[in-house]
SEMIDO-773283 format. One record per residue (C-alpha): residue in one letter; x, y, z. Coordinates in pm, whole numbers, padded with zeros to 5 digits, always signed. Each point is the difference from the previous one (the first is absolute). Example, Ala and Ser with C-alpha at 12.3 -4.5 7.8 and 13.67 -1.06 7.14 Angstrom:
BEGIN
A+01230-00450+00780/S+00137+00344-00066/
! end
This chain:
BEGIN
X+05322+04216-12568/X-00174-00126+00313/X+00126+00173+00335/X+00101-00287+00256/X-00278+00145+00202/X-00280-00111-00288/X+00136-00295-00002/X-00045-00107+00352/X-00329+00126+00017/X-00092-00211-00353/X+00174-00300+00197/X-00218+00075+00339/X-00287+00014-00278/X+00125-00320-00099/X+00033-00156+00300/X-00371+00140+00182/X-00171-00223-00333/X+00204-00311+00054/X-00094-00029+00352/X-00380+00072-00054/X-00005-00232-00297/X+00151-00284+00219/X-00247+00110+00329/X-00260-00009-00218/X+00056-00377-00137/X+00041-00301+00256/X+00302-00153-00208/X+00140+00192-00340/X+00325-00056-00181/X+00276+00260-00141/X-00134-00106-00361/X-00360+00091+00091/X+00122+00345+00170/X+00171+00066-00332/X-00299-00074-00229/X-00190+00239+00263/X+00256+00275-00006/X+00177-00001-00292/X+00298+00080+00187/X+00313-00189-00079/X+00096-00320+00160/X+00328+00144+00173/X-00224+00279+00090/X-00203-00229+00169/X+00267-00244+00098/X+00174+00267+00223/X-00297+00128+00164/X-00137-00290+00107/X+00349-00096+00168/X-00016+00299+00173/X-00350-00087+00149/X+00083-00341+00066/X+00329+00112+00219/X-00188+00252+00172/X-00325-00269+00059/X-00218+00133-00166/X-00062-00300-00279/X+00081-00295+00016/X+00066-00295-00227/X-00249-00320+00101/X+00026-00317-00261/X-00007-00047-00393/X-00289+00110-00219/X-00129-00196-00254/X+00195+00035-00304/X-00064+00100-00368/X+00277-00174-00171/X+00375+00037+00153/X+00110+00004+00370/X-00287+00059+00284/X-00054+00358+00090/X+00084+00072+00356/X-00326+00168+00176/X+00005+00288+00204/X-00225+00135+00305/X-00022+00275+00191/X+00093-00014+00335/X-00248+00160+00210/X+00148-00009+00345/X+00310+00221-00183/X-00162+00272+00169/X-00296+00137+00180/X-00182+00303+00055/X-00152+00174+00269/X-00345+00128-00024/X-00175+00208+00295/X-00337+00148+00014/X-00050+00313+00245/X-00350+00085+00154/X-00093+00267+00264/X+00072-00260+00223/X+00147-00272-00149/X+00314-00108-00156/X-00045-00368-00219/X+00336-00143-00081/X+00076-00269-00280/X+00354-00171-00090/X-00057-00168-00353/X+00207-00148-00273/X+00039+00129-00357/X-00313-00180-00100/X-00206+00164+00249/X-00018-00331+00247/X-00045+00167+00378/X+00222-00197+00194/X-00145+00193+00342/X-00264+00303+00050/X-00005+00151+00300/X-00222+00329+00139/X+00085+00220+00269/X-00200+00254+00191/X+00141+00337+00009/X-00158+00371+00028/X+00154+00139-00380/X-00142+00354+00108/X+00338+00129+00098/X+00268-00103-00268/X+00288+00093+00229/X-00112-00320+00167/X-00149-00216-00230/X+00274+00019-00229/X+00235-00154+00288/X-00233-00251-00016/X-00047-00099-00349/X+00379-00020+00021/X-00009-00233+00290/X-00255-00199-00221/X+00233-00035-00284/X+00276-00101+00210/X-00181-00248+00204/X-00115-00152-00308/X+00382-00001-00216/X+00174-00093+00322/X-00157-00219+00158/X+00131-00422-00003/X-00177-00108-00284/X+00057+00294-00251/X+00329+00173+00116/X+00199-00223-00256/X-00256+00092-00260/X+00050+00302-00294/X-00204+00260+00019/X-00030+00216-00325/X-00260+00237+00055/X-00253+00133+00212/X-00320+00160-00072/X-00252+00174+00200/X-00343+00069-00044/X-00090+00289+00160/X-00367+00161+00080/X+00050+00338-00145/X+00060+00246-00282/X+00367-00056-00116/X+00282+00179-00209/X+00153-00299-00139/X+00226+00188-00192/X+00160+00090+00342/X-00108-00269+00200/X-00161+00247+00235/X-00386-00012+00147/X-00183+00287-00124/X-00315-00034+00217/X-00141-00274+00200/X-00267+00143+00150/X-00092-00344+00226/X+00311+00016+00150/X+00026+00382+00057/X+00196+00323-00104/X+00334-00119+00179/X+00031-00226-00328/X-00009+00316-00216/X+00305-00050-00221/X+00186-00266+00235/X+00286-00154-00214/X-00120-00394+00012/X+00226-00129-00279/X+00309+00155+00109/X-00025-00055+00378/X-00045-00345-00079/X+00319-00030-00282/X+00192+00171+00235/X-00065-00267+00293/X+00001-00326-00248/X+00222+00084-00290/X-00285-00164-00239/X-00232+00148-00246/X-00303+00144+00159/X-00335+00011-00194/X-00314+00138+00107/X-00316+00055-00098/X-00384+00026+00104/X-00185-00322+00147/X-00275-00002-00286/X+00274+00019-00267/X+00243-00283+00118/X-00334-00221+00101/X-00150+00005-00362/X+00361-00083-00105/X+00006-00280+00159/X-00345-00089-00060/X+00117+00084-00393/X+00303-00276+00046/X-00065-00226+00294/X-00401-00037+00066/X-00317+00028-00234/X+00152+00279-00234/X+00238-00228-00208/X-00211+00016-00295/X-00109+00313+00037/X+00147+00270-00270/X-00217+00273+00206/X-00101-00003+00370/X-00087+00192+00309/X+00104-00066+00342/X-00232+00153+00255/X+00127-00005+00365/X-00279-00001+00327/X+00209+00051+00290/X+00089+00302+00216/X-00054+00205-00360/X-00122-00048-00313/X+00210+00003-00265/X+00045-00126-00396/X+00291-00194-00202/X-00084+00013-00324/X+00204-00193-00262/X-00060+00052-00358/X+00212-00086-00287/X+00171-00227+00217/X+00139+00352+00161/X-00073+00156+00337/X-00196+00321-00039/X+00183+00272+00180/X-00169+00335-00165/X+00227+00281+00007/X+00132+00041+00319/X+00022-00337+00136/X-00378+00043+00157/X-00253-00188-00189/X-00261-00255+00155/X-00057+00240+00309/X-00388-00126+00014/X-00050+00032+00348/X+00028+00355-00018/X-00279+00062-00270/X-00312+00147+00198/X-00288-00205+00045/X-00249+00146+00187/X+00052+00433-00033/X+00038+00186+00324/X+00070-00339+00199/X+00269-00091+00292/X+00307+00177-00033/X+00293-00208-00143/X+00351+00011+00123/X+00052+00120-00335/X-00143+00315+00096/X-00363-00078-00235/X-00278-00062+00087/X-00208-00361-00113/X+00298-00196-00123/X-00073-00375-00071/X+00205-00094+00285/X-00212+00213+00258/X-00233-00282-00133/X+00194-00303-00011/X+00303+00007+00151/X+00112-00182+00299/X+00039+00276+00233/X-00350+00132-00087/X-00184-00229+00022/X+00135-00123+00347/X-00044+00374+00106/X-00398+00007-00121/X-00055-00375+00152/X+00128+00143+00383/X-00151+00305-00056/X-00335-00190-00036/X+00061-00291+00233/X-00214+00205+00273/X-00284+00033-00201/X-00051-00407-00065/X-00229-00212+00115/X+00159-00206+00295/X-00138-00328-00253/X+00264+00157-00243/X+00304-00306-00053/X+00236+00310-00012/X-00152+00164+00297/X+00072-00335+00178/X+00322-00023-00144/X+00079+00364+00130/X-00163-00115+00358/X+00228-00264+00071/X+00360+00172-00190/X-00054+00321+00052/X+00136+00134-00284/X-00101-00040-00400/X+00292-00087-00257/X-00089-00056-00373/X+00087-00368+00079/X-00339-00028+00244/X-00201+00211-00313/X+00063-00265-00242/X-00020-00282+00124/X-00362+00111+00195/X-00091+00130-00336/X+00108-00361-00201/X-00261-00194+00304/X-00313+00159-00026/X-00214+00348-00044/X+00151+00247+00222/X+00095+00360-00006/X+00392-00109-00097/X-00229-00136-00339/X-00108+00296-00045/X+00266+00210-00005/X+00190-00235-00223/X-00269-00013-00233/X+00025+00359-00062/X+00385-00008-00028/X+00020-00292-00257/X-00295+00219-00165/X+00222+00336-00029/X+00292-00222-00110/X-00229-00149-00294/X-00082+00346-00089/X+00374+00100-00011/X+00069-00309-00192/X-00255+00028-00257/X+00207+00350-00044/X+00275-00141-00088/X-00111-00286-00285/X-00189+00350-00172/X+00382+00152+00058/X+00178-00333-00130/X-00185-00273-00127/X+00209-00233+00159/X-00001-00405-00082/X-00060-00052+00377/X+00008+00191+00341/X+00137-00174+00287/X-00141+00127+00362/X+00310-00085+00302/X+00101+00132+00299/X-00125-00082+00365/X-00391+00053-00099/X+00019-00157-00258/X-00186-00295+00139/X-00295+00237+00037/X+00019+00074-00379/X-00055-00378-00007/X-00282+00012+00241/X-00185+00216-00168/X+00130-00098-00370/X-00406-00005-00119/X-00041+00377+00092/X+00337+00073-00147/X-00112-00152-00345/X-00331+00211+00040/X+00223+00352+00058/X+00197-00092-00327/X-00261-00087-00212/X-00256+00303+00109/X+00316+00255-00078/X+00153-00175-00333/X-00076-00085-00345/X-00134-00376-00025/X+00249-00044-00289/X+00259+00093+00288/X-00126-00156+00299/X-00007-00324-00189/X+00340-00017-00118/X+00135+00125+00361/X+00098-00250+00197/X-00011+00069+00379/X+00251-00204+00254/X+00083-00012+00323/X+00355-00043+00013/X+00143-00341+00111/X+00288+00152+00133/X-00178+00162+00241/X+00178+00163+00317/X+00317-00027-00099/X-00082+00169-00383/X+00217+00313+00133/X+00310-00186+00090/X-00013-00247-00276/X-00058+00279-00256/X+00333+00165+00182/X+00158-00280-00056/X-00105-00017-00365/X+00114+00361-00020/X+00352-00096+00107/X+00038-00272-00243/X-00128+00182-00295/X+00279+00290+00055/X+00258-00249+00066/X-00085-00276-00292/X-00157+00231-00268/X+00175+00344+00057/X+00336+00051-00196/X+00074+00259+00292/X+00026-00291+00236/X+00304-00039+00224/X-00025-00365+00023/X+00230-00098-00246/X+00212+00278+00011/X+00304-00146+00127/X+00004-00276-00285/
! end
């Protein structure tokens, strides 16, 4: 005999297929969920009332009929609910309200110093509140929130492991329960590159894509890599860490404690640090010499947009950082053989700039029969990959996990 217990959770089951199978089709009928299912009709009958008296479907006009009375169609109702995506940086938290088909109904970014999360945390939950409370979303139901989160994670515990961009003081912080302990919701996190290839894999270029990889040029340099249709995670939660493989032996320490990491190379912070660090040493004719002459100070903002205009030193330097990226990339597709890899983040655009070169890197360091069937793509969702993939993160626990609370109370 089945405990009551099964029984709810076969009925959650139930339920969790119903609700993608109607998400997934503009307009479907009760017959048409059946033939799908195979579950009974006042299986069917009673879980769809449910979701229609809590909003989540409703009915909209007859179908066309097969013989008999006109099936009644049913939608999903995706302003039921929405979720709250957020993407953290060193020094920057990105914040996205969207609807349970991913539609951003506002994205926002904030500057704060994430070094210290005593502080920053007070932030991000100023963020979250500013964002739930405010005129036009206070009325609104938020289901979930996700964060994606620049670090090495226990997800298990929803604790940071390491982040070592935004220091030691993160050592072991408790994210996910600070957070359900302020907003009563679930809490999801997970790492930038992750969440931005799953949203690449469900919302941008990766639709059709059974096997991709997501690489992220920002402050680090990171990997999502999807294959299977699955996240790879590797044993401890860890996998995709590429801007920690070493590059170029005995190079500039890392704040990883290595030495010639890929993101000594490439990553925001270094290469605004070896730009100043040569600014004295340019020719006054130099467009970033100007630049510095008249600002006084050098942000990766004035490097790439010197380096998009003409030849300059900026060029240079972003040259070689697209080039180490290649190499790291053509790493991967030996690792993977992915159907495509998908280059986001802030640089990005330099990827794009220099797309030619790229192509050369990958096809010096892979087989042809490889390189050929690898497609490489800068990501259309560009900036806001990180907070969209969040938000892709929250739906996916809360629409396609049976250990979702959504629907608990029906």
């Amino acid at each position: 005999m089945r405990s009551p217990g099964n029984s709810k959770y076969v009925k959650k089951l139930n339920r969790m297929t119903i609700i993608n199978i109607i998400k997934d089709n503009e307009l479907i009928s009760r017959q048409q969920i059946a033939d799908l299912t195979g579950l009974t009709p006042p299986a069917i009958t009673g879980i769809i009332r449910e979701l229609i008296d809590t909003g989540f479907v409703k009915e909209v006009g007859l179908g066309q009929s097969q013989g008999g009375r006109k099936p009644v169609n049913l939608q999903f109702n995706c302003s039921a609910g929405y979720v709250i995506g957020i993407e953290v940086t060193s020094q920057e938290i990105t914040v996205a309200l969207a609807d349970l088909k991913n539609i951003p109904t506002c994205i926002g970014r904030v500057t704060v110093d994430m070094k210290d999360p005593a502080i920053a945390v007070k932030e991000l939950i100023h963020v979250i509140k500013q964002v739930s409370l405010n005129k036009e979303n206070r009325e609104k139901r938020i289901v979930a929130i996700a964060i994606a989160f620049p670090g090495m994670l226990n997800r298990s515990e929803g604790t940071v492991k390491r982040a070592v961009n935004l220091g030691k003081m993160w050592n072991g912080y408790p994210l996910k329960a600070t957070l359900e302990n302020e907003f009563g919701l679930p809490i999801y996190i997970e790492t930038n590159s992750k969440v931005a290839a799953l949203g690449e894999k469900w919302y941008g270029g990766g639709i059709n894509c059974e096997n991709l990889i997501y690489i992220n040029m920002g402050e680090g340099i990171s990997a999502g890599i999807i294959m299977g249709e699955h996240i790879v995670q590797g044993s401890q939660g860890y996998a995709g860490q590429i801007g920690h493989t070493v590059m170029i032996e005995q190079g500039t320490l890392c704040n990883c404690g290595n030495r010639g990491c890929l993101e000594t190379v490439c990553g925001i912070p270094a290469i605004v640090q070896k730009v100043n660090a040569q600014l004295p040493f340019l020719a006054d004719e130099d467009p970033l010499k100007k630049r510095f002459n008249i600002t006084q100070e050098i942000q990766i903002s004035d490097i790439v947009e010197v380096a998009l205009k003409k030849e300059s030193y900026a060029r240079d330097v972003l040259r070689q950082a697209t080039h180490y990226v290649a190499l790291a990339t053509s790493h991967m597709i030996n690792l993977y053989n992915p159907d495509a890899v998908f280059i986001g983040g802030k640089l990005a655009i330099v990827a794009e700039f220099f797309m030619e070169d790229f192509h050369e890197v990958i096809a010096s360091h892979t087989f042809s029969e490889v390189e050929d069937a690898t497609a490489i793509i800068i990501s259309k969702l560009g900036a806001d990959s990180g907070v969209i993939g969040a938000c892709a993160l929250a739906l996916k626990m809360v629409l396609k996990s049976p250990n979702t609370d959504m629907f608990d109370d029906l």
